[in-house]
PyMOL Python script that loads the backbone (N, CA, C, O; Angstrom):
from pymol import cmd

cmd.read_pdbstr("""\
ATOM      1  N   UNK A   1      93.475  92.911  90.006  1.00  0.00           N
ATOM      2  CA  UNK A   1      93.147  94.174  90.621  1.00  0.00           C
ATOM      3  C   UNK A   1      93.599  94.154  92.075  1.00  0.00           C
ATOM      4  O   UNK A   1      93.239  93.314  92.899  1.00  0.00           O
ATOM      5  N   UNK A   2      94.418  95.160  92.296  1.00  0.00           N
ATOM      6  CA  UNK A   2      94.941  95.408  93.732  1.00  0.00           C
ATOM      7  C   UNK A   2      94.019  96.366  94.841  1.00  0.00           C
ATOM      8  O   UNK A   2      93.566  97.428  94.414  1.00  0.00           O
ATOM      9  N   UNK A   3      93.808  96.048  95.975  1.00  0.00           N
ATOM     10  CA  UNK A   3      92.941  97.141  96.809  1.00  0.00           C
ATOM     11  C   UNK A   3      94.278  97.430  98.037  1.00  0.00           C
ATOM     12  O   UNK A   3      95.081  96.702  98.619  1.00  0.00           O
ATOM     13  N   UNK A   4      94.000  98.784  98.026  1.00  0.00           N
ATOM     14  CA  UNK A   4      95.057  98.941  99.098  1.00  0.00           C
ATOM     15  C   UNK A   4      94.146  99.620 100.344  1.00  0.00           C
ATOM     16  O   UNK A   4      93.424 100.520  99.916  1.00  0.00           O
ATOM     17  N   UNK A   5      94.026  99.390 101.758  1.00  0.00           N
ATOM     18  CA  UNK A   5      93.295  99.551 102.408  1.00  0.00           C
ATOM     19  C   UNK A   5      94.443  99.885 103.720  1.00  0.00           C
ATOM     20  O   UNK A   5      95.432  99.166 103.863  1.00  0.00           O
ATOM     21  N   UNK A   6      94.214 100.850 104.468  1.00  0.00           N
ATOM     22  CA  UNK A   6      95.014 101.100 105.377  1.00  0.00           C
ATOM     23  C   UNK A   6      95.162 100.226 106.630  1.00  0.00           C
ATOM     24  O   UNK A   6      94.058  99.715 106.817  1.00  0.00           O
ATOM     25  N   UNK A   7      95.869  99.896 107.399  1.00  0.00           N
ATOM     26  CA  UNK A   7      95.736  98.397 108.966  1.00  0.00           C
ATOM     27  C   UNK A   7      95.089  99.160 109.340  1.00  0.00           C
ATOM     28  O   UNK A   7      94.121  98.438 109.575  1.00  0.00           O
ATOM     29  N   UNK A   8      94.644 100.535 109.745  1.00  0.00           N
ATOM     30  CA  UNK A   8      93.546 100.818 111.017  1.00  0.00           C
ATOM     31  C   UNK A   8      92.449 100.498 110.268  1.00  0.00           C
ATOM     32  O   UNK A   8      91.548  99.981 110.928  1.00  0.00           O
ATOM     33  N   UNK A   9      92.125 100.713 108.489  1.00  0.00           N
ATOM     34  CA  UNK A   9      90.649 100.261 108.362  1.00  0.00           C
ATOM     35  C   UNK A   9      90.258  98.620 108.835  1.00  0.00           C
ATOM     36  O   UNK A   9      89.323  98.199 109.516  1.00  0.00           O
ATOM     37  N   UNK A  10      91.336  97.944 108.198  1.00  0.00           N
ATOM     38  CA  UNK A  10      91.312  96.534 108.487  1.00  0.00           C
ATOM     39  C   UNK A  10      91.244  96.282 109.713  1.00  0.00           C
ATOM     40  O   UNK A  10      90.339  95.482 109.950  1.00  0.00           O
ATOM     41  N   UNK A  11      91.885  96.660 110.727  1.00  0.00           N
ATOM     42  CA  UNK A  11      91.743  96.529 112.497  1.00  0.00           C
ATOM     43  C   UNK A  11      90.711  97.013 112.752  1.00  0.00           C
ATOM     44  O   UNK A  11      90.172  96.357 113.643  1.00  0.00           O
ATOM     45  N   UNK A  12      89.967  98.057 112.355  1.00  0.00           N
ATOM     46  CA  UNK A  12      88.612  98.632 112.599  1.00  0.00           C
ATOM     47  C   UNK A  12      87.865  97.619 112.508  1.00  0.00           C
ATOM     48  O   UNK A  12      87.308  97.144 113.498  1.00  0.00           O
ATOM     49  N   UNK A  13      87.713  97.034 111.069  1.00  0.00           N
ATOM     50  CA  UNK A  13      86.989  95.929 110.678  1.00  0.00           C
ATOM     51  C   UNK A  13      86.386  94.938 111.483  1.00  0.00           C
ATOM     52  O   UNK A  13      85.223  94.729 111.826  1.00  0.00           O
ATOM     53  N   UNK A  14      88.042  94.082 111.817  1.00  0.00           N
ATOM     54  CA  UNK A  14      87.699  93.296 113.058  1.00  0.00           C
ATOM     55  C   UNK A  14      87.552  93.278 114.460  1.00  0.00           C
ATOM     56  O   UNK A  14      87.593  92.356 115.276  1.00  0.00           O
ATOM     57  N   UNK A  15      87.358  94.590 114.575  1.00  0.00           N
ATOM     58  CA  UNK A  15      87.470  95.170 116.039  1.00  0.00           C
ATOM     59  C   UNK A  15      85.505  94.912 115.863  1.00  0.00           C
ATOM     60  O   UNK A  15      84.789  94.252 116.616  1.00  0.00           O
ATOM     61  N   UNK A  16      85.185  95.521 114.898  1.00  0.00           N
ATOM     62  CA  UNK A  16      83.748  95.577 114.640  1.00  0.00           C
ATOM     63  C   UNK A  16      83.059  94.554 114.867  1.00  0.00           C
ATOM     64  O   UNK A  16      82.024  94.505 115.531  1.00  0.00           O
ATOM     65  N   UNK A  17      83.815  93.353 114.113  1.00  0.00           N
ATOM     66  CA  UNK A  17      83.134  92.184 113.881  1.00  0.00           C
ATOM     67  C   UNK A  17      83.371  91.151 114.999  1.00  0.00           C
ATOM     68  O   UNK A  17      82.922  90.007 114.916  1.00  0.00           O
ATOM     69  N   UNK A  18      84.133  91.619 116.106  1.00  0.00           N
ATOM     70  CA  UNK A  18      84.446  91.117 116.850  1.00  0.00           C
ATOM     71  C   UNK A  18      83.519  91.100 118.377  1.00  0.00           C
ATOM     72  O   UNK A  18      83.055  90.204 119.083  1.00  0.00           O
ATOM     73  N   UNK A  19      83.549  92.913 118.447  1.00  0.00           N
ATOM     74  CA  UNK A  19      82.583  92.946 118.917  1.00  0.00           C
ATOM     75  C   UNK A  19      80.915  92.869 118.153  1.00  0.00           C
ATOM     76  O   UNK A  19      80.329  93.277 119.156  1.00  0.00           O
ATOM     77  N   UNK A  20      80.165  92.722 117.480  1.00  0.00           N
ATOM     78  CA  UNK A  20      78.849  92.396 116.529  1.00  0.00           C
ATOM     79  C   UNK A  20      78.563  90.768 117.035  1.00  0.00           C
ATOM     80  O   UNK A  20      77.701  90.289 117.772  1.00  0.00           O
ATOM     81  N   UNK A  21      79.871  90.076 116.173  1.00  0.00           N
ATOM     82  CA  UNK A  21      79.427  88.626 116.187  1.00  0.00           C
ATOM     83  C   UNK A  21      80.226  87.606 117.115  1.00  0.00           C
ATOM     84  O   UNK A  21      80.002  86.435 116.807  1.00  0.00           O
ATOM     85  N   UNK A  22      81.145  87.788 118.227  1.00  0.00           N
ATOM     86  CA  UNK A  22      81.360  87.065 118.709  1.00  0.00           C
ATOM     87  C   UNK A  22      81.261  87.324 120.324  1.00  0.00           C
ATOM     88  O   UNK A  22      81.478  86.424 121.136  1.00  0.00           O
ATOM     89  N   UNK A  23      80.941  88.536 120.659  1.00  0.00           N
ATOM     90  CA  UNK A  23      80.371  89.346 121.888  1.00  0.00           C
ATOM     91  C   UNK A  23      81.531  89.715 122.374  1.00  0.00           C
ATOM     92  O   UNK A  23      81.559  89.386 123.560  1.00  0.00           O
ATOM     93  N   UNK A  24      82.484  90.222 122.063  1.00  0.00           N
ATOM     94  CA  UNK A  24      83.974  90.709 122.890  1.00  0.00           C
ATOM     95  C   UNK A  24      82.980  92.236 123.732  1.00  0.00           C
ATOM     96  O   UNK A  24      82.030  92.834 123.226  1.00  0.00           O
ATOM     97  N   UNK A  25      83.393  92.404 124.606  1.00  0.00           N
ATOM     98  CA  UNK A  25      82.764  93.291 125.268  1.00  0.00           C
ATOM     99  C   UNK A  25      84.008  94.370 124.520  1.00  0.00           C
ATOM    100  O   UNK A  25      85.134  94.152 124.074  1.00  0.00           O
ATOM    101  N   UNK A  26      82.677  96.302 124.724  1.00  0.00           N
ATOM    102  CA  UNK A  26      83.575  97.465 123.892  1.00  0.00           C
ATOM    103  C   UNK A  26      84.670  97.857 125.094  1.00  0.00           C
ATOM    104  O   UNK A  26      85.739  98.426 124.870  1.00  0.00           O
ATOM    105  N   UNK A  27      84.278  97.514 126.183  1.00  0.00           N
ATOM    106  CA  UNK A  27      85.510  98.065 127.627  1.00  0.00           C
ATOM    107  C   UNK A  27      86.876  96.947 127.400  1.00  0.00           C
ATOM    108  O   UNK A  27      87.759  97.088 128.246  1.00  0.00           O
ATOM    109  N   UNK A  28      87.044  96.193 126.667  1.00  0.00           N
ATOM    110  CA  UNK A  28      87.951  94.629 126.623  1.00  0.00           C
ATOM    111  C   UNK A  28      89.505  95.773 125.495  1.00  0.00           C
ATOM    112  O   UNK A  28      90.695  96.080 125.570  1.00  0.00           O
ATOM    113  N   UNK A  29      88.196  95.966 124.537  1.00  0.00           N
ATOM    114  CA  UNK A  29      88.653  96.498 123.682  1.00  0.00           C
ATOM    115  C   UNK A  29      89.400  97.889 123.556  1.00  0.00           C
ATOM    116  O   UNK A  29      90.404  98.061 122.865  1.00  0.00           O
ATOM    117  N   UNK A  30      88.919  98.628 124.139  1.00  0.00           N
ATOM    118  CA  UNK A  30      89.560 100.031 124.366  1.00  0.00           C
ATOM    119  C   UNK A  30      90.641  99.613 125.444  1.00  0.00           C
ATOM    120  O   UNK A  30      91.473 100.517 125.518  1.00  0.00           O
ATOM    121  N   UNK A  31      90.986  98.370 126.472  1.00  0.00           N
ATOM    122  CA  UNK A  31      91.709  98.415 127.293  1.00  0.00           C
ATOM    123  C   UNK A  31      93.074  97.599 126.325  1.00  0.00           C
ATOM    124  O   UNK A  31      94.206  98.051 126.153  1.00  0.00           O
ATOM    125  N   UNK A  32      92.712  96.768 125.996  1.00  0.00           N
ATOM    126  CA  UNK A  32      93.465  96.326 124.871  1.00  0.00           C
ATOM    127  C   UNK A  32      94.248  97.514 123.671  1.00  0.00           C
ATOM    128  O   UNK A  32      95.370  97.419 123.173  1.00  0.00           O
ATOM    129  N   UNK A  33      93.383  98.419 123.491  1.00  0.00           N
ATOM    130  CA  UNK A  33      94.168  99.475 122.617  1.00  0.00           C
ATOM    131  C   UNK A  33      95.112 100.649 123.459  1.00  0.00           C
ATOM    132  O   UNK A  33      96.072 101.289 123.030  1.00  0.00           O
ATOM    133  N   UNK A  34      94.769 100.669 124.185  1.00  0.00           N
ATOM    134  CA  UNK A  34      94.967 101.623 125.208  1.00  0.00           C
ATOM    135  C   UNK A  34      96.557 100.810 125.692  1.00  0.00           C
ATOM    136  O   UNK A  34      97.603 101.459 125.715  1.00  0.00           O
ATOM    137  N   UNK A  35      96.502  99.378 126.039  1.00  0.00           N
ATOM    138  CA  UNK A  35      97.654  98.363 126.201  1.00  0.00           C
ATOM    139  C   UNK A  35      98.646  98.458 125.076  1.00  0.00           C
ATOM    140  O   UNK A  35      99.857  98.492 125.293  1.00  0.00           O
ATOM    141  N   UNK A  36      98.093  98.504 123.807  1.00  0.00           N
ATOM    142  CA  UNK A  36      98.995  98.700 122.947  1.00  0.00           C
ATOM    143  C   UNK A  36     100.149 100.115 122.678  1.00  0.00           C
ATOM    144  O   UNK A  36     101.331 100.147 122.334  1.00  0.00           O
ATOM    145  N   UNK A  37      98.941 101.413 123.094  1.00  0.00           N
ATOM    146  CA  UNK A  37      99.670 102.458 123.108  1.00  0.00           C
ATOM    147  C   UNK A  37     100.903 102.582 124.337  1.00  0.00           C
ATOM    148  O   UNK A  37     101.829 103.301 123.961  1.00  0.00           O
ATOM    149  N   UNK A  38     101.031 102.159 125.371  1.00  0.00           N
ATOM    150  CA  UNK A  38     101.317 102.071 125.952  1.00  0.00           C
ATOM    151  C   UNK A  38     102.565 101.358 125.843  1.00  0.00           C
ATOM    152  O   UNK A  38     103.605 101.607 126.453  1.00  0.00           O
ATOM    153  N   UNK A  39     102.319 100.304 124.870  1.00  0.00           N
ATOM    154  CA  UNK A  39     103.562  99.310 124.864  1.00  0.00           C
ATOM    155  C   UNK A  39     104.188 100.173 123.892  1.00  0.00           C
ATOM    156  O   UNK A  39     105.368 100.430 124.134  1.00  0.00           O
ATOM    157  N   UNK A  40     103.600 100.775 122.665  1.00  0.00           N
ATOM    158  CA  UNK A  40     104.591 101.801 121.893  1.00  0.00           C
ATOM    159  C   UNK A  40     106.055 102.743 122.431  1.00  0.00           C
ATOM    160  O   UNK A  40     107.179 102.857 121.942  1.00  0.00           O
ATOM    161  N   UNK A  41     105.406 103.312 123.657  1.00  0.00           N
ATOM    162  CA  UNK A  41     106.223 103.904 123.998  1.00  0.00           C
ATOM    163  C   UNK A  41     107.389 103.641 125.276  1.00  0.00           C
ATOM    164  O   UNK A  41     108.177 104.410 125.826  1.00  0.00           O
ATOM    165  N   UNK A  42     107.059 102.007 125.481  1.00  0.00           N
ATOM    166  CA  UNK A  42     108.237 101.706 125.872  1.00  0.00           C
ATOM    167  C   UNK A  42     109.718 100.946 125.267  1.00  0.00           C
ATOM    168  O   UNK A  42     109.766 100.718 124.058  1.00  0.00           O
ATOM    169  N   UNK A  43     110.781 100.608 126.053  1.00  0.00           N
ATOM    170  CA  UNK A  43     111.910  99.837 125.248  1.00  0.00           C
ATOM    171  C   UNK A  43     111.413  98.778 124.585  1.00  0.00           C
ATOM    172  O   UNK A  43     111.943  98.375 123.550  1.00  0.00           O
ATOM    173  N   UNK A  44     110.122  98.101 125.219  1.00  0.00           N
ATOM    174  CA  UNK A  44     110.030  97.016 123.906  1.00  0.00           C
ATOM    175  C   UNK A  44     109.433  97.285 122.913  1.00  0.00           C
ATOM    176  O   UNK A  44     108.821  96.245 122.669  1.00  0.00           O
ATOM    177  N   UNK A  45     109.155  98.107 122.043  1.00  0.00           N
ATOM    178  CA  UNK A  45     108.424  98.845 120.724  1.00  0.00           C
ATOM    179  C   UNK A  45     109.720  98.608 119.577  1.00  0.00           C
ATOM    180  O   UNK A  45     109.211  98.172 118.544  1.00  0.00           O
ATOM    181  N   UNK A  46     110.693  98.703 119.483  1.00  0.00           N
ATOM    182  CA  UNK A  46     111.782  98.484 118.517  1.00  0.00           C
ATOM    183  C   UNK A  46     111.528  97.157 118.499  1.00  0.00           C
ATOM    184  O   UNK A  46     111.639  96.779 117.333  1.00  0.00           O
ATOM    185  N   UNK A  47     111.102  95.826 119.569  1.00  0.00           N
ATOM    186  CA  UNK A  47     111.498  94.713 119.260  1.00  0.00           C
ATOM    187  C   UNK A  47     109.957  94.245 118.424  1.00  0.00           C
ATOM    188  O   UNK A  47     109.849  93.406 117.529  1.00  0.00           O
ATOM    189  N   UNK A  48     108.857  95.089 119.049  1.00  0.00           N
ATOM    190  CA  UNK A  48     107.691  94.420 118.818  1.00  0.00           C
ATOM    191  C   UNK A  48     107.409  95.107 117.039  1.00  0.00           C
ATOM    192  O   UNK A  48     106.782  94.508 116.165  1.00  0.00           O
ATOM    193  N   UNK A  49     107.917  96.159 116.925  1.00  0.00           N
ATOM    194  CA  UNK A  49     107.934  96.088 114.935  1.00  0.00           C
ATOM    195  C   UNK A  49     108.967  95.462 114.669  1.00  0.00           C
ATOM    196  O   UNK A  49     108.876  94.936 113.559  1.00  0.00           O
ATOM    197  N   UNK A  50     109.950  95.265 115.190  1.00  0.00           N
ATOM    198  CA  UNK A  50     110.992  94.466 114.178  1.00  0.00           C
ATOM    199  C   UNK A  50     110.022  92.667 113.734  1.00  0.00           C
ATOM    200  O   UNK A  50     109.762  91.984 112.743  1.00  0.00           O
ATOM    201  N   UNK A  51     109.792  92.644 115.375  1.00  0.00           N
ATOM    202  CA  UNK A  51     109.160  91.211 114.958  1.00  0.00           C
ATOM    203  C   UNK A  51     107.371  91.086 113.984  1.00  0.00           C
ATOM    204  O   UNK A  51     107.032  89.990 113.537  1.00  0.00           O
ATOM    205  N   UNK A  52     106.579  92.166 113.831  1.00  0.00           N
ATOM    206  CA  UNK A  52     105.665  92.584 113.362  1.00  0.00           C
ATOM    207  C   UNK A  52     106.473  92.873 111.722  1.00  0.00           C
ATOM    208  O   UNK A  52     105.890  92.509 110.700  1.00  0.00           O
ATOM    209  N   UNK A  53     107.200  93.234 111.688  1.00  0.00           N
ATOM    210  CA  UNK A  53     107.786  93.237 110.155  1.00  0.00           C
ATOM    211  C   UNK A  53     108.270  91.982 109.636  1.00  0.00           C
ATOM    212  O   UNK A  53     107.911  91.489 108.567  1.00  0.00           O
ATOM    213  N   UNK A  54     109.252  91.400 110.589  1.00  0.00           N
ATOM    214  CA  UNK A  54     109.591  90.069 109.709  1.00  0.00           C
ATOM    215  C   UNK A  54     108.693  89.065 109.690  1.00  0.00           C
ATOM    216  O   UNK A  54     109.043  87.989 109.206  1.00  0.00           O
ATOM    217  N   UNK A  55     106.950  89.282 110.379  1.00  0.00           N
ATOM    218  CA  UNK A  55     106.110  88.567 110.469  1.00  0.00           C
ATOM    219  C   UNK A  55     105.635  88.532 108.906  1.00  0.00           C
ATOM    220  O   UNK A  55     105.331  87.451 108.403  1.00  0.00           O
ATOM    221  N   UNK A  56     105.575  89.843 108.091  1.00  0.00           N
ATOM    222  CA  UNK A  56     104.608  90.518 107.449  1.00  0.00           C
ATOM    223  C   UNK A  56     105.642  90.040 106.700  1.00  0.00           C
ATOM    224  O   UNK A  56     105.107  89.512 105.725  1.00  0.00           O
ATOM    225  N   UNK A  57     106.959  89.920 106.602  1.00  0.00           N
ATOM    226  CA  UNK A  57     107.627  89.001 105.023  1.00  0.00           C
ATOM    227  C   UNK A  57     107.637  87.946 105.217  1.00  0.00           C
ATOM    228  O   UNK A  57     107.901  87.390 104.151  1.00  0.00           O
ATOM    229  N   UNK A  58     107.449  86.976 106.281  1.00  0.00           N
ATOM    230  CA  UNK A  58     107.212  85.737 105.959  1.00  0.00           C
ATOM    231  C   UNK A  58     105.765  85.406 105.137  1.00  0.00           C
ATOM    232  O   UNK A  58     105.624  84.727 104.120  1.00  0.00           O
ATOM    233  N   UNK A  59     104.738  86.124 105.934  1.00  0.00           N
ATOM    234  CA  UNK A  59     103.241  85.604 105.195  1.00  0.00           C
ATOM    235  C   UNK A  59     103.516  85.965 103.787  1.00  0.00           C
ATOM    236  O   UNK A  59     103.079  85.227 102.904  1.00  0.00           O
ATOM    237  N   UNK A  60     104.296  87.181 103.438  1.00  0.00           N
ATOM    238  CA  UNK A  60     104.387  87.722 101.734  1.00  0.00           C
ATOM    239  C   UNK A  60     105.050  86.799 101.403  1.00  0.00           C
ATOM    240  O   UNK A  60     104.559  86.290 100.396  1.00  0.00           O
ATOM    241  N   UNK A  61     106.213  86.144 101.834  1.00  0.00           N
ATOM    242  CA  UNK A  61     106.821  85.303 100.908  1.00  0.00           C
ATOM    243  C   UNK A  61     108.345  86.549 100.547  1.00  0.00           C
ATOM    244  O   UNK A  61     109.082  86.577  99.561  1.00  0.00           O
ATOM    245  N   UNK A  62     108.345  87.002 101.186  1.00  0.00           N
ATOM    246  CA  UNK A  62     109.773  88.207 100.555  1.00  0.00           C
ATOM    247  C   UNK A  62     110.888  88.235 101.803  1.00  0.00           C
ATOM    248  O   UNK A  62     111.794  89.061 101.914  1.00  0.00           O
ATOM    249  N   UNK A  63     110.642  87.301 102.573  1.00  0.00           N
ATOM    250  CA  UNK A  63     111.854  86.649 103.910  1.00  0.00           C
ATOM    251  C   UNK A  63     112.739  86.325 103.452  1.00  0.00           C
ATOM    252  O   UNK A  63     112.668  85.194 102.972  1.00  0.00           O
ATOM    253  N   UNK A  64     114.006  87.020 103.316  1.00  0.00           N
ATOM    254  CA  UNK A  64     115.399  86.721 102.671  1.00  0.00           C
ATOM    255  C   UNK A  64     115.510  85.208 103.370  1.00  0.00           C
ATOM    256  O   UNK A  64     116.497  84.502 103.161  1.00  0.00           O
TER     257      UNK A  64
END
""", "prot")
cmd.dss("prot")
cmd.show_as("cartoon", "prot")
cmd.util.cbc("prot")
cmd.orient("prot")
C-alpha cells in the first residue's frame, strides 16, 4: 500500500515536531521559511532544485 502525502504536509510535520519536542523556537522558524522564500527567487534557485532533485534520485535509487 502506497500513501502519497504532499512535502508541505511532511515539512509541516516536522516543523511541528520540531518545535513540540525539541524546543526550536516559532520566530527561528518563520525566519528560516521566510530565508527560503527568498532564496527562491534569486539566481541560485535553478541550482538549489537541480541539486534537491538529484538528491531525491539518489535516496530512490533511480540516479542514472
Amino acid at each position: 500500500m502506497n500513501v502519497t502525502l504532499p512535502l508541505v504536509v511532511v515539512l509541516g510535520l516536522i516543523t511541528w515536531g520540531a518545535v513540540k519536542f525539541l524546543g526550536v523556537r516559532v520566530w527561528l522558524v518563520v525566519v528560516i521559511a521566510l530565508f527560503g522564500f527568498y532564496l527562491a527567487d534569486t539566481f541560485l534557485a535553478p541550482a538549489i532544485d537541480n541539486g534537491t532533485r538529484d538528491g531525491v534520485d539518489v535516496v530512490n535509487g533511480t540516479h542514472d
